[in-house]
C-alpha positions, 0 to 999 in steps of 0.5 A: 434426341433424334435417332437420325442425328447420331447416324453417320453423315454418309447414312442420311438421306438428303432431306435429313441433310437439308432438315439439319441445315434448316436447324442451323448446322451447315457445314458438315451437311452441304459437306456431304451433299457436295460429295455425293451431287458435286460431280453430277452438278458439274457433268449438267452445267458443263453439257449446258455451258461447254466452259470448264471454268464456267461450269465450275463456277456454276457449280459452286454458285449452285451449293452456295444457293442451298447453304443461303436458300435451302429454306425455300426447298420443302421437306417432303419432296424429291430434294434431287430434282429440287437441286437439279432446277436450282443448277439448271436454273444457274446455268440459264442464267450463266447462258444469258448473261454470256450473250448479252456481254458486248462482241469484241470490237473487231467483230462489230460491222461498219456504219453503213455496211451490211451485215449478212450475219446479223441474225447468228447472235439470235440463232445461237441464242435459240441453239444454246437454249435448245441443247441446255434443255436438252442437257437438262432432260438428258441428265434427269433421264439419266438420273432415272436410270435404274442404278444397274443401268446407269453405272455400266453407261457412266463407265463405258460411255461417259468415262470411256472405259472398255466394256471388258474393263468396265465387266472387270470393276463391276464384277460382270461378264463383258456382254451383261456390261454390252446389254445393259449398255443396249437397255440403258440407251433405249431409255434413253433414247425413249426418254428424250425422243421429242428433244433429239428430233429438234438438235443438229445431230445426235449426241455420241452416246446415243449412237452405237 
C-alpha cells in the first residue's frame, strides 16, 4: 500500500490529491482542495466579475471542473497555476457571456436617433478584460509572495486589520508587520508594473 495513502488529507500535497481523484476517490479530495483553494478562488473571480453571487457561481463552477476534468491536469506540474487558469479561464467566460446578454429596452436608442454612447459597450468590453488580467497577474504575484509577506498583506490590506492587530495574531513587533507591508508591496508593485500603467487608477493596496 502507498505510504501517502494512510496520510491524513491536510498532510497531502495537491498533486496527491489530484492522483486519488484520478484513481477514482473523489469526494474527500476536492474536499480538501476546496478548503484550502476555496477562498483564494473566490477573492480572483470576485476582483474580475465585481458580482458576489457571481463570483460564487464562478467558483464552484471552477471545483466542478476539477471533479469532471481533473484528468486533463498532468501530474508533475504546479497544480496551483493549473487551478488558477482554470478560474481564470471561468471568470472570462462568465465576462463574455454577461456582455452579450440583451440591454434592458429602456436603454436602447430610437430608430433614427443618434447615439453619441454607441461605442461605451466596446469600451467597457475592453475595460472589463483589462482589469480581469490584471486581477489574474495580481493574485498569481500574490500567490508568489513569500509567506511571511503575504500573511501580514492578507491581514493589514485585504482584511483591514490594524497593523498593531494584525502584530498581535501573528506574534510580531507592530513595525516588522509595517515593514513587511513595504516589501510586500514593492513586489508587488514590481510584479504588475506593466499592467498598472495601462488602468484608470491604481488600486488601494498599492497606495500607502
Amino acid at each position: 500500500m502507498d505510504a501517502g495513502s494512510t496520510k491524513p488529507l491536510d498532510l497531502l500535497s495537491d498533486e496527491d490529491l489530484v492522483a486519488r481523484m484520478q484513481g477514482g476517490e473523489t469526494d474527500a479530495p476536492l474536499t480538501e482542495l476546496e478548503r484550502r483553494y476555496g477562498k483564494r478562488i473566490y477573492h480572483l473571480v470576485l476582483g474580475m466579475l465585481r458580482d458576489s453571487h457571481l463570483a460564487q457561481d464562478v467558483t464552484q463552477d471552477v471545483f466542478e471542473k476539477v471533479l469532471m476534468k481533473n484528468n486533463l491536469y498532468r501530474l508533475g506540474t504546479n497544480f496551483r497555476a493549473w487551478l488558477f487558469e482554470v478560474a481564470r479561464n471561468q471568470a472570462l467566460t462568465a465576462i463574455r457571456t454577461r456582455q452579450r446578454l440583451p440591454r434592458p429596452v429602456s436603454n436602447l436608442a430610437l430608430p433614427g436617433d443618434a447615439d453619441p454612447f454607441a461605442d461605451l459597450p466596446a469600451r467597457e468590453q475592453a475595460q472589463e478584460l483589462e482589469e480581469a488580467e490584471f486581477m489574474t497577474a495580481f493574485q498569481q504575484a500574490l500567490e508568489d509572495l513569500p509567506d511571511a509577506y503575504r500573511s501580514v498583506f492578507d491581514l493589514c490590506i485585504r482584511q483591514g486589520k490594524p497593523y498593531q492587530e494584525a502584530g498581535q495574531l501573528l506574534s510580531l513587533p507592530t513595525g516588522t508587520v509595517a515593514i513587511r507591508i513595504m516589501r510586500a508591496r514593492k513586489r508587488l508593485f514590481g510584479a504588475l508594473h506593466q499592467h498598472l500603467g495601462r488602468l484608470r487608477r491604481p488600486p488601494a493596496c498599492f497606495q500607502a
